[in-house]
N, C-alpha and C positions, 0 to 999 in steps of 0.2 A: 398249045403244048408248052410254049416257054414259059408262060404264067405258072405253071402247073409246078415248072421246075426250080424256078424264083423261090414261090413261096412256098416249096418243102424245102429248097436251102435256107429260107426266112425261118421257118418255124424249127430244122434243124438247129441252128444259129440260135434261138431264140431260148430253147429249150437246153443246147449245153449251158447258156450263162447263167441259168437258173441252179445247174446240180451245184452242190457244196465244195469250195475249194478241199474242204479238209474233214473225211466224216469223224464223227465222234463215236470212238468204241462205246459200249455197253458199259462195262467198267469205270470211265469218266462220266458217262451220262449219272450211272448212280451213285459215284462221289460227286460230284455237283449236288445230285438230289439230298444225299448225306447232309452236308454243310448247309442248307439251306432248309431244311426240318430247324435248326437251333438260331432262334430268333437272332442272338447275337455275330454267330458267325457266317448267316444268312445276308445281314446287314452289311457285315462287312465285304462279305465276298463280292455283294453287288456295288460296293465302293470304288472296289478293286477292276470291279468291268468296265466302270464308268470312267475310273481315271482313264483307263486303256481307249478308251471311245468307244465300245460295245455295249451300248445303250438299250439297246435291244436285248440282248441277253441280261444287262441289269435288271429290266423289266421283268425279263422273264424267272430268273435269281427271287425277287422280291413277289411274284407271283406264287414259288412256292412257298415262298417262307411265309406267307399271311394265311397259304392254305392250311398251312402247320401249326401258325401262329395266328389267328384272326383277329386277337385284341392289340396285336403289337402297332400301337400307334406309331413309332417311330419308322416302321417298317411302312406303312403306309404311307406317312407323310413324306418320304423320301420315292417309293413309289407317285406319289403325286406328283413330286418335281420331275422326275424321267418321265412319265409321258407326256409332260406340259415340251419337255427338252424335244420330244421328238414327233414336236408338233400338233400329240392328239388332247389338246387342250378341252375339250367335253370330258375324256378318262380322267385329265388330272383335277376338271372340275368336281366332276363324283370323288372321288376320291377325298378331295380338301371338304365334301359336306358330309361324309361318313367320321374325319376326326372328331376327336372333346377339344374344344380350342384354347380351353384350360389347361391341359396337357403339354400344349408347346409353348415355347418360349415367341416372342410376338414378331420377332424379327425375324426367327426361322416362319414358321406361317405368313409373312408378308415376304419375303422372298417367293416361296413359292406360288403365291397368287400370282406376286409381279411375273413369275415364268410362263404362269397358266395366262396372265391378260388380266387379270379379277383384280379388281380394284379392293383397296387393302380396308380393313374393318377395325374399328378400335376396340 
């Protein structure tokens, strides 16, 4: 019986840390959505999360703008570098083989490899 009681206080414990410090009304949810339909201010807002350390929500920022925007190579290329940032360097490898590598400038693309691990290409 005390095991029983442990781990419902374990999984009590385990399942507050998980809910959200802060929910996001409805309202914000779709100004966020707003700003990230517009390739340019999509970009920027997930700049804006990154600067802050919310890497995760950049991701996700740059997720809808490509949904919106699916040829915005800059939106991708910078999506490539946040998930390479947050470890899922296979996401940021797909990503870096979907660009035109013509498109970017060579030092923006070899940065982002060097985040992803991928050795740089001439």
């Amino acid at each position: 019986m005390r095991l029983l009681v442990f781990g419902t206080t374990l999984v009590s414990a385990l399942l507050m840390t998980t809910l959200p410090l802060q929910a996001e009304t409805l309202a914000e949810l779709s100004a966020l959505s707003d700003r990230s339909a517009d390739e340019q201010s999509g970009i920027a807002l997930a700049q804006d999360q990154a600067g802050q350390g919310a890497l995760l929500e950049a991701i996700a920022t740059l997720e809808r703008t490509l949904a919106a925007n699916p040829k915005s190579e800059s939106a991708r290329l910078l999506h490539a570098f946040y998930l390479c940032k947050v470890d899922d360097r296979t996401g940021g490898a797909v990503e870096i083989g979907k660009l035109k590598v013509k498109k970017h400038m060579k030092q923006d693309l070899a940065q982002v490899r060097a985040a992803c691990g991928l050795p740089a290409k001439d």
